[in-house]
KOLLO-665893 format. One line per field, with one value per atom (N, C-alpha, C): atom name; x, y negated, z. Coordinates in steps of 0.02 Angstrom, whole numbers. Example, Ala and Ser with C-alpha at 12.3 -4.5 7.8 and 13.67 -1.06 7.14 Angstrom:
# KOLLO-665893
atom <- [N:CA:C:N:CA:C]
x <- [660:615:660:642:684:645]
y <- [284:225:165:112:53:-2]
z <- [390:390:390:354:357:394]
***
This chain:
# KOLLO-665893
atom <- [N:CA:C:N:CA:C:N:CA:C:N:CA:C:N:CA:C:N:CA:C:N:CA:C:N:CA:C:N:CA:C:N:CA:C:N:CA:C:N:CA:C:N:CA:C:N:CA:C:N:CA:C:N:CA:C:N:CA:C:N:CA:C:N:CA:C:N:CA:C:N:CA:C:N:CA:C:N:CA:C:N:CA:C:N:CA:C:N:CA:C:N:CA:C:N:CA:C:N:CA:C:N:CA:C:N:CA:C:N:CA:C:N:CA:C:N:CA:C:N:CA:C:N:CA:C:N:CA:C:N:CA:C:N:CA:C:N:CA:C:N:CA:C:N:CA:C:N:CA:C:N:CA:C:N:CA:C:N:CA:C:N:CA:C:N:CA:C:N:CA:C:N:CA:C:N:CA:C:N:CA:C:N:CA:C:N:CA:C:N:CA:C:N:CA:C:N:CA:C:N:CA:C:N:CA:C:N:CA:C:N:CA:C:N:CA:C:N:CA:C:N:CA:C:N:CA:C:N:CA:C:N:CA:C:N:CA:C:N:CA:C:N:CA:C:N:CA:C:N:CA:C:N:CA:C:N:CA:C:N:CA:C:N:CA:C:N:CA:C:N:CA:C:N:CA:C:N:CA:C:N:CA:C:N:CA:C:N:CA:C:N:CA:C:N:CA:C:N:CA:C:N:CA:C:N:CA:C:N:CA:C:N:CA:C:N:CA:C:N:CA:C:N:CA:C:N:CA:C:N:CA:C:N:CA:C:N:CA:C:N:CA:C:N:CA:C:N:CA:C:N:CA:C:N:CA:C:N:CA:C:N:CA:C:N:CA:C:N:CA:C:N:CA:C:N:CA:C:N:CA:C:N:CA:C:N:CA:C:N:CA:C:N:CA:C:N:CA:C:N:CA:C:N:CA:C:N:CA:C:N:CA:C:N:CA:C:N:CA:C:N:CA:C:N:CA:C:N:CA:C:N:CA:C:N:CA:C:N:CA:C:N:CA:C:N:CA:C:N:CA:C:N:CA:C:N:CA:C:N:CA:C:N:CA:C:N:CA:C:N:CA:C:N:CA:C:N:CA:C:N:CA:C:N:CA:C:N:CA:C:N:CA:C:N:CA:C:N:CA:C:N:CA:C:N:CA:C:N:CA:C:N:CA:C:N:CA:C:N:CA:C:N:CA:C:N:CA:C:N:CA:C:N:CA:C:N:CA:C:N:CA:C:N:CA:C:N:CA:C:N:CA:C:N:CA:C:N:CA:C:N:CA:C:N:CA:C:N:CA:C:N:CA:C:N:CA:C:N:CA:C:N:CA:C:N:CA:C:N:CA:C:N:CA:C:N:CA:C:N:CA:C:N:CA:C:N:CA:C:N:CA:C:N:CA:C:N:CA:C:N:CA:C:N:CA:C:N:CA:C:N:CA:C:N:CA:C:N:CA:C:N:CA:C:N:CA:C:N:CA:C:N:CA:C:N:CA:C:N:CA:C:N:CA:C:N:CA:C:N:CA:C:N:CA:C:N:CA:C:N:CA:C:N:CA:C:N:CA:C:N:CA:C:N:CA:C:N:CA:C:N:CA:C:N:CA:C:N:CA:C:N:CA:C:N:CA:C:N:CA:C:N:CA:C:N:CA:C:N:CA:C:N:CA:C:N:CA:C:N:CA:C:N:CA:C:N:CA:C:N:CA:C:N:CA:C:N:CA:C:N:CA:C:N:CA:C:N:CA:C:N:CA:C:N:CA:C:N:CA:C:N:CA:C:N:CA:C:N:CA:C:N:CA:C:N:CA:C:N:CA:C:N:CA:C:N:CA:C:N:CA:C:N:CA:C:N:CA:C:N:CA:C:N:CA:C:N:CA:C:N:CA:C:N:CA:C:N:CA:C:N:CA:C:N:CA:C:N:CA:C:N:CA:C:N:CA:C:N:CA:C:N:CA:C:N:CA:C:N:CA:C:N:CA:C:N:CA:C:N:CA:C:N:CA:C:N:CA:C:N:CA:C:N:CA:C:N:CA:C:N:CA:C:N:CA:C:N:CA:C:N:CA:C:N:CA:C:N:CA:C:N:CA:C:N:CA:C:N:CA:C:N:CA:C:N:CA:C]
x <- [6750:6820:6823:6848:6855:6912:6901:6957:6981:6953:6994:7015:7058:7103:7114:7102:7079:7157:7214:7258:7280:7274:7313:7386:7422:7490:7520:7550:7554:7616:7645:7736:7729:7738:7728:7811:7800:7877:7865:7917:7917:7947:7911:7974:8012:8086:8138:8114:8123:8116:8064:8011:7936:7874:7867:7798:7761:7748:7662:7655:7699:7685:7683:7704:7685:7636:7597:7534:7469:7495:7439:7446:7493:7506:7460:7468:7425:7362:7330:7278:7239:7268:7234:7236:7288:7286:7226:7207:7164:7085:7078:7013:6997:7044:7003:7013:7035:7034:6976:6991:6915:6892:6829:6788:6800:6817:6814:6887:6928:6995:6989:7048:7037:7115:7161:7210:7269:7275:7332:7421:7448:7528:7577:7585:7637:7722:7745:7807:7851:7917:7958:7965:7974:7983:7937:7883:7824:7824:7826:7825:7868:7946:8006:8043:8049:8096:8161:8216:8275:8323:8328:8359:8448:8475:8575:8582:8538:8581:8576:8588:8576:8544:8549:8518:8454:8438:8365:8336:8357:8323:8321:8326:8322:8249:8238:8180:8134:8141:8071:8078:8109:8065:8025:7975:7910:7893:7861:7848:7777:7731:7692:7642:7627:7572:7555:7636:7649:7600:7624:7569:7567:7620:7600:7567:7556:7522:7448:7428:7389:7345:7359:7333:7330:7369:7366:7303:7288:7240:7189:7194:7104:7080:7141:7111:7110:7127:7120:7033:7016:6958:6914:6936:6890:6859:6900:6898:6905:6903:6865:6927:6991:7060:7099:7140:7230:7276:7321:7361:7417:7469:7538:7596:7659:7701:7776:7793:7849:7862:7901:7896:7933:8003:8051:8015:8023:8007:8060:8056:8091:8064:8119:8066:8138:8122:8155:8216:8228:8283:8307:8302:8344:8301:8336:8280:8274:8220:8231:8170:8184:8123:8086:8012:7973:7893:7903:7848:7790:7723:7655:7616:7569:7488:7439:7420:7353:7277:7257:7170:7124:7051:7018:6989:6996:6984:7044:7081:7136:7208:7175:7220:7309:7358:7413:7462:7506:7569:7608:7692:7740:7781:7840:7892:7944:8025:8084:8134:8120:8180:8239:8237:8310:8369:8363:8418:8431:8478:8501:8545:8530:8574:8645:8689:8763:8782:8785:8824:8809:8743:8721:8725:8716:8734:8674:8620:8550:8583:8638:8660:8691:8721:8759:8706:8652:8591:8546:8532:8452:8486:8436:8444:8405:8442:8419:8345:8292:8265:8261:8237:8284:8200:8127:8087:8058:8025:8023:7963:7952:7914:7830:7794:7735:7689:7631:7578:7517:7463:7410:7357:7303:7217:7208:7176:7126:7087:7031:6981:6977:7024:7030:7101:7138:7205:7266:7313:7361:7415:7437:7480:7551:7603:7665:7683:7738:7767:7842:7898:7981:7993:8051:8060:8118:8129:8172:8224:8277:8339:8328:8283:8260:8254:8221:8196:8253:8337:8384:8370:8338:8369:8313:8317:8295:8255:8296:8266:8245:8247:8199:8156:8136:8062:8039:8074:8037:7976:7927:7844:7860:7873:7866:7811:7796:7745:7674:7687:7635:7587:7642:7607:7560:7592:7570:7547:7513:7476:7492:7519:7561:7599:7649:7699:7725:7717:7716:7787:7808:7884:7881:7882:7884:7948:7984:8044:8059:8132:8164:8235:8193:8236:8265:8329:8363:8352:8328:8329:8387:8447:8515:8519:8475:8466:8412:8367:8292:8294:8353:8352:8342:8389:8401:8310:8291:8220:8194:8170:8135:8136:8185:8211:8210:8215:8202:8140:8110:8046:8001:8000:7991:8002:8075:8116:8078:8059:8033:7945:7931:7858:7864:7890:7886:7922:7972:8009:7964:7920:7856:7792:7778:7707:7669:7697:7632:7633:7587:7606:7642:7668:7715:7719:7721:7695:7725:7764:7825:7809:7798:7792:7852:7873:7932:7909:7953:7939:7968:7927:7948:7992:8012:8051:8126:8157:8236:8250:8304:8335:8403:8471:8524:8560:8520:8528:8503:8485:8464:8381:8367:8293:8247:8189:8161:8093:8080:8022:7993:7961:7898:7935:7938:7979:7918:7865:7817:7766:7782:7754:7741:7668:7660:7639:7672:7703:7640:7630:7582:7618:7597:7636:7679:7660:7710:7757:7757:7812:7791:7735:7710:7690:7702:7678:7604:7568:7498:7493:7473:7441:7413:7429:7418:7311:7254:7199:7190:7243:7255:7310:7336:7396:7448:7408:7447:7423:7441:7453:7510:7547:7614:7638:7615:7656:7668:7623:7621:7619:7650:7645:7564:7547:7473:7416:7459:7434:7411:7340:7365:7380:7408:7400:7372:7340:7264:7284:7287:7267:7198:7211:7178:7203:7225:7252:7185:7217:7164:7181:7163:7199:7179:7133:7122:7159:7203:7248:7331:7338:7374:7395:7327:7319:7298:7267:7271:7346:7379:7451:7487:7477:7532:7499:7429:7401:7427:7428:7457:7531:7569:7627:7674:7676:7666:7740:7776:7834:7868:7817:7836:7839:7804:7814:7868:7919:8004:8020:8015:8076:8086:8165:8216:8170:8195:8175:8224:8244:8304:8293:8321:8312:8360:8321:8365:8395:8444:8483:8516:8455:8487:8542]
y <- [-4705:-4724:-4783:-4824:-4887:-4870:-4878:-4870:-4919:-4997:-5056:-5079:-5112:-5146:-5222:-5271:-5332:-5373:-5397:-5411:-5473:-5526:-5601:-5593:-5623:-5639:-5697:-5742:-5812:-5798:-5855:-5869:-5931:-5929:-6017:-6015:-6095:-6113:-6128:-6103:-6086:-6147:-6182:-6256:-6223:-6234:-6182:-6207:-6149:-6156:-6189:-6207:-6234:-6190:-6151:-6116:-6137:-6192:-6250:-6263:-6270:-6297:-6236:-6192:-6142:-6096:-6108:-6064:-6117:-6180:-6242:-6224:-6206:-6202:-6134:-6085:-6023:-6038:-6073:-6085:-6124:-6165:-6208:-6184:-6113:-6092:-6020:-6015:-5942:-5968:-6021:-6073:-6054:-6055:-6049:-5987:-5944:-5871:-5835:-5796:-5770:-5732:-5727:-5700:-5607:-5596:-5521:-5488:-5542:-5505:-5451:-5402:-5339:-5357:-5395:-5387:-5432:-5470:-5535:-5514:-5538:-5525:-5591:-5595:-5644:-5637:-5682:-5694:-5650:-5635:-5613:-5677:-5672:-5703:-5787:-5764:-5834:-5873:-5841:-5906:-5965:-5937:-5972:-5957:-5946:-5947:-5905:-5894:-5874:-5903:-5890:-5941:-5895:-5951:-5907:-5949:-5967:-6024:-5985:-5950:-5900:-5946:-5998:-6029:-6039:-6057:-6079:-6021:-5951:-5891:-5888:-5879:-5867:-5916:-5995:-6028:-5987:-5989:-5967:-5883:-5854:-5788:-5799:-5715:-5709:-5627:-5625:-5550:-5534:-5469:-5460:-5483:-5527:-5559:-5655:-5667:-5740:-5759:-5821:-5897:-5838:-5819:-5781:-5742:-5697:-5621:-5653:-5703:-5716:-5752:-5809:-5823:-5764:-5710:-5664:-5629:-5617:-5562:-5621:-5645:-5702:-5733:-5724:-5742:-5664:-5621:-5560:-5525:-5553:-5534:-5596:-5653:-5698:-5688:-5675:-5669:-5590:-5552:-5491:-5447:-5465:-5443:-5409:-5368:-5333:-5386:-5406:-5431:-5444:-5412:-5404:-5446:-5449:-5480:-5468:-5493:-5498:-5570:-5568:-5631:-5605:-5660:-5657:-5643:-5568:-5544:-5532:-5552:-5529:-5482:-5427:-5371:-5335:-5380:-5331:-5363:-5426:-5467:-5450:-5411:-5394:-5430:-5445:-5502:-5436:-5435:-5392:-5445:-5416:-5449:-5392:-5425:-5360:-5371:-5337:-5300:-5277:-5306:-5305:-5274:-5251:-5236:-5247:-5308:-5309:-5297:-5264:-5239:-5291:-5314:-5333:-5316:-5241:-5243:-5273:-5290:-5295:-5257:-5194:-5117:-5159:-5138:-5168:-5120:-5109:-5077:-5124:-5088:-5151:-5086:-5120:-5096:-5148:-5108:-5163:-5172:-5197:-5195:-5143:-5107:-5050:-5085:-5110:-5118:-5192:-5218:-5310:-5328:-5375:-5410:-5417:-5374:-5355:-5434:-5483:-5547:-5600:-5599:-5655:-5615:-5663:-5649:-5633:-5584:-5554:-5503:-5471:-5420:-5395:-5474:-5488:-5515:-5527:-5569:-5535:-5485:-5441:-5367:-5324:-5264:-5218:-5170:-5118:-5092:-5081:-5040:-4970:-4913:-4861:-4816:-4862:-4801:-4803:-4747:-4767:-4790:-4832:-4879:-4860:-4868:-4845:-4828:-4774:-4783:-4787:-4839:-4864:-4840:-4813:-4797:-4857:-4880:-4949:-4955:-4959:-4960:-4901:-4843:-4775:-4783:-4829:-4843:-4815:-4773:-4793:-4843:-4873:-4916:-4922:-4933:-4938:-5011:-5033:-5083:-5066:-5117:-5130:-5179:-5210:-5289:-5291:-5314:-5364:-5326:-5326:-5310:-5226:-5182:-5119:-5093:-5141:-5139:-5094:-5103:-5072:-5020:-4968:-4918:-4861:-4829:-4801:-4740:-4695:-4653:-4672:-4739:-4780:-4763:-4796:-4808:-4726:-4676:-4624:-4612:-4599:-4600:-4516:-4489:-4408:-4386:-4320:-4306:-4342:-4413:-4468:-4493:-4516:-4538:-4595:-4631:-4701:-4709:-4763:-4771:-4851:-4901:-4950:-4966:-4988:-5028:-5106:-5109:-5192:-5205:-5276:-5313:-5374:-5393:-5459:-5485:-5549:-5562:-5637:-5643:-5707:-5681:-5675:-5664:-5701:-5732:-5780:-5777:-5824:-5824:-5804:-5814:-5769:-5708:-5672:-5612:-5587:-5636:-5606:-5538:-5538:-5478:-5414:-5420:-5374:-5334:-5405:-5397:-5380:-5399:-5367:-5308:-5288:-5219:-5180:-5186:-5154:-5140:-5175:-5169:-5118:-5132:-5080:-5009:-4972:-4935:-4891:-4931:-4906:-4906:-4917:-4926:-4861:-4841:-4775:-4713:-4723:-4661:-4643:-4687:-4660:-4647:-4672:-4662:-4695:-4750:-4797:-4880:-4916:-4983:-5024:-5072:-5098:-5177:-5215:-5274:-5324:-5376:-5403:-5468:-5477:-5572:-5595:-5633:-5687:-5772:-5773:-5844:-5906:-5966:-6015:-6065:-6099:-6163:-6151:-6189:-6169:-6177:-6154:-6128:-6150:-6143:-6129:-6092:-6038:-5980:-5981:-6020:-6021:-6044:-6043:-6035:-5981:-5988:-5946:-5936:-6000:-5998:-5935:-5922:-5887:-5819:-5788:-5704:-5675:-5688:-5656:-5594:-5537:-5494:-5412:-5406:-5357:-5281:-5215:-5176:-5090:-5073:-5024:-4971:-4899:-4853:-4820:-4852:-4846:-4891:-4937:-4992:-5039:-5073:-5122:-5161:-5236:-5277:-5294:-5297:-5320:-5375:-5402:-5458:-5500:-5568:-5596:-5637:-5607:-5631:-5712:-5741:-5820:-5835:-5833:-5851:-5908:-5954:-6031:-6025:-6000:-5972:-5985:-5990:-5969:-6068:-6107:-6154:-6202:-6172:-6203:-6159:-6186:-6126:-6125:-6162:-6155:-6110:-6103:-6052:-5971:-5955:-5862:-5838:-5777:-5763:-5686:-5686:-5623:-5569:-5509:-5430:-5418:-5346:-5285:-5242:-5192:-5138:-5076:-5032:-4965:-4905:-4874:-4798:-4745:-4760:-4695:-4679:-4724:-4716:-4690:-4708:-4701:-4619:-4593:-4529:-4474:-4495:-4471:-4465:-4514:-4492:-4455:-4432:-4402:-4345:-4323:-4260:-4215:-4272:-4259:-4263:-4284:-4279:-4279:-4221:-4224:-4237:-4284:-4274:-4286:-4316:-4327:-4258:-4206:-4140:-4113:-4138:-4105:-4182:-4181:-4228:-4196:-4211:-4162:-4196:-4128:-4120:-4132:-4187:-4194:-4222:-4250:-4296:-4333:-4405:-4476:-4489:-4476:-4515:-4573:-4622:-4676:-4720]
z <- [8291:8282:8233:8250:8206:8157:8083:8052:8016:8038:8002:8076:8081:8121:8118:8150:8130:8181:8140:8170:8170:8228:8206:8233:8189:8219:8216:8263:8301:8283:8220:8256:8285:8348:8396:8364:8378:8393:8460:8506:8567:8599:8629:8647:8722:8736:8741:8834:8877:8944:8965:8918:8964:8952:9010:9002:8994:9027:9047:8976:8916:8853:8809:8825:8784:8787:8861:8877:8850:8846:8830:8735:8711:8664:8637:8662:8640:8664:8724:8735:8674:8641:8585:8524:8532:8453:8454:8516:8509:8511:8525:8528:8464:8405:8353:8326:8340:8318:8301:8250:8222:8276:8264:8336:8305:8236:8239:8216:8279:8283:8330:8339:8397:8409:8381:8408:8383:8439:8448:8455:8422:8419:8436:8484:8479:8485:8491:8472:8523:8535:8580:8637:8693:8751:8731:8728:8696:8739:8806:8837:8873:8858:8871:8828:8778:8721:8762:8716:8753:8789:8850:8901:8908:8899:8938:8986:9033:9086:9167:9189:9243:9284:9304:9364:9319:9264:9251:9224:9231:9195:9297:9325:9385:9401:9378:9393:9377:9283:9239:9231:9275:9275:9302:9300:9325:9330:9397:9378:9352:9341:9306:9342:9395:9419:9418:9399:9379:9307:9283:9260:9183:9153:9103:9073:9154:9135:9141:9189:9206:9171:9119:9068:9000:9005:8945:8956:9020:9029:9034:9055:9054:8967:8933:8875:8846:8839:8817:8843:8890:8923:8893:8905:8871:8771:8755:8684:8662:8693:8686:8652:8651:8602:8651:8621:8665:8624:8681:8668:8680:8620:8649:8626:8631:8634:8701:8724:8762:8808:8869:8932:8965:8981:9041:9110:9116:9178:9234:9292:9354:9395:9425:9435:9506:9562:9625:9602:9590:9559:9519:9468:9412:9351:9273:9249:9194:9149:9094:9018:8972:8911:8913:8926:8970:8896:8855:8829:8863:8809:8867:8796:8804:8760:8815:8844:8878:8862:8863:8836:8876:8832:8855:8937:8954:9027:9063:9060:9097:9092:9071:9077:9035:9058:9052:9029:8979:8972:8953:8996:8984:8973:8939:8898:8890:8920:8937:8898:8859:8806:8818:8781:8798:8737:8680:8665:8677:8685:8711:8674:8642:8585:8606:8569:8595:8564:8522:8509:8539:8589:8625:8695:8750:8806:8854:8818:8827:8862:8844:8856:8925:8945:8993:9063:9024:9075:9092:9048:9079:9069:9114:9115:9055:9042:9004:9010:8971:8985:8992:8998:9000:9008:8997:8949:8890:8862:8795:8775:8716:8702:8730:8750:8759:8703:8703:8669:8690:8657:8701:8650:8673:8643:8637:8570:8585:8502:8495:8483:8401:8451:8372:8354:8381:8355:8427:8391:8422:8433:8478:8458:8501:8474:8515:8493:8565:8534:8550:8494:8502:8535:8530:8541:8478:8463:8399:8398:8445:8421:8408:8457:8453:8378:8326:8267:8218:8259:8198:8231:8281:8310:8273:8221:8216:8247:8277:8328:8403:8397:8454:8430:8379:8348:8325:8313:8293:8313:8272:8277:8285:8356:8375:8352:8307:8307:8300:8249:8239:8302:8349:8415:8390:8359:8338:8283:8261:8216:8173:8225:8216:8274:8244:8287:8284:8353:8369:8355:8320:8334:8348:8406:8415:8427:8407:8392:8386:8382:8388:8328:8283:8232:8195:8168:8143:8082:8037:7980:7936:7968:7927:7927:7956:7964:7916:7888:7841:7814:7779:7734:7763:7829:7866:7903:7931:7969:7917:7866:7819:7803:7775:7740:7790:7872:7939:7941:7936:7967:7906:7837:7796:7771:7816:7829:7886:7940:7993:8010:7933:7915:7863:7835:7772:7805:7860:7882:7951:7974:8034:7997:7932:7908:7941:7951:8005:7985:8010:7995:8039:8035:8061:8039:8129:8118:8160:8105:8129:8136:8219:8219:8251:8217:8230:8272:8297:8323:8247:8254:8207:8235:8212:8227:8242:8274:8283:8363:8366:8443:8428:8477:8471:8429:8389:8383:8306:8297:8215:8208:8138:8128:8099:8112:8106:8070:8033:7995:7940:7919:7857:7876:7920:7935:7951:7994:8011:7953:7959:7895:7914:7889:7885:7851:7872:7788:7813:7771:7786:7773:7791:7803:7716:7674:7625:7621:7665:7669:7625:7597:7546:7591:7590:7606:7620:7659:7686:7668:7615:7614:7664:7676:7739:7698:7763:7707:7704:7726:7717:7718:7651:7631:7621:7667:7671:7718:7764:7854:7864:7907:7928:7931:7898:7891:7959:7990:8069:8126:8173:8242:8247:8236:8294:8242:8150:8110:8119:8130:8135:8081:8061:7999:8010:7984:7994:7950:7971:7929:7924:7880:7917:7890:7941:7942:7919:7892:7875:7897:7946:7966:7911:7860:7812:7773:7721:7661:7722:7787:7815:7839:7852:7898:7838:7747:7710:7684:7696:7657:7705:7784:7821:7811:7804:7780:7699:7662:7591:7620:7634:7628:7707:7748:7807:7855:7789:7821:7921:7943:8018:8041:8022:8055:8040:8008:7989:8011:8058:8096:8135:8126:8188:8250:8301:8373:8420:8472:8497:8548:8613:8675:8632:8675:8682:8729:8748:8815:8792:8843:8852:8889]
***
């Protein structure tokens, strides 16, 4: 069982509706990735940024066999990593923000955004997801992922019975919001007992900006030190962990609070 966890996380700035530049874009930033990463994080919808124009979310969808998935899994297999994040998927014509963890074999889980940003018109454009976040085996670790706006929903994220071990957030989070993402993501790192790992996209959109948000909090909710700390100042920057499952799975043993979490269904 591996008990360090070796994590890069990418805030690209996403240049808005061009895949071809944003898959050329991750292609040149994983060239130099440490060879003893186990696991790549990228941004929410990395490879088209957020689109409201119905006729051009209608071009640049894609379903899970299109230019996206297809470069995710050839470099996930090439460079020996799982790698997750989120990509405007079309699926039997309906569009959704479709959550992935691809494993070096190929092996694939996707996850559909269930909550949709009620003030932007995500809401009005893609469909609900309606299962719940997945959890994936991979190398001793459990892992689930959210998508961004999911991040306030607390009993989304409930770690049942410590399914998980970390949880993915990949996002397009507005810098007017920091406090909020922050203080979220640490909230939902100490009330699961797990770590929790928040990559943001950089640069600006319509929608605001989004620079130095990318951060990650260990299951007491303390900040992870990023192990290169003048990271972040560029998209094509990783900024590297390592996660530890021992101080993690020693404190839910010492202090076992996930086993008194109420028991309830979610209807979504």
């Amino acid at each position: 069982m591996q008990e360090i966890l070796k994590v890069a996380m990418l805030p690209m700035d996403i240049t808005w509706a061009d895949r071809s530049e944003n898959l050329s874009q991750l292609e040149e930033a994983i060239r130099k990735l440490r060879p003893d990463t186990d696991l790549v994080v990228l941004p929410e919808l990395f490879s088209t940024g957020f689109i409201d124009d119905p006729e051009l979310l209608a071009t640049v969808s894609e379903d899970n066999s299109g230019a996206a998935m297809k470069v995710v899994k050839r470099l996930a297999a090439q460079y020996n990593v799982a790698i997750a994040g989120s990509f405007l998927a079309r699926d039997n014509g309906a569009l959704y923000n479709r959550g992935f963890i691809v494993e070096p074999d190929g092996q694939t889980a996707t996850y559909d955004k269930c909550h949709l940003f009620c003030i932007s018109p995500e809401a009005q454009l893609m469909h609900h997801g309606n299962a719940e976040p997945p959890v994936i085996r991979f190398r001793g670790w459990n892992i689930s992922l959210v998508i961004c706006y999911d991040l306030r929903f607390p009993a989304w994220c409930r770690n049942k019975d410590g399914r998980y071990d970390i949880l993915l957030v990949p996002a397009n989070w507005p810098d007017a919001r920091r406090y909020a993402w922050e203080h979220l993501l640490i909230a939902r790192a100490i009330e699961n007992q797990a770590v929790v790992v928040g990559v943001n996209r950089s640069g600006s959109d319509d929608y605001g900006c989004y620079d130095g948000m990318t951060a990650a909090y260990d299951h007491k909710g303390m900040l992870i030190k990023p192990e290169n700390p003048d990271a972040g100042a560029s998209a094509k920057d990783w900024i590297y962990i390592s996660a530890d499952r021992r101080p993690m799975h020693q404190a839910r043993e010492k202090l076992p609070f996930l086993k008194d979490a109420d028991s309830y269904s979610y209807n979504n």
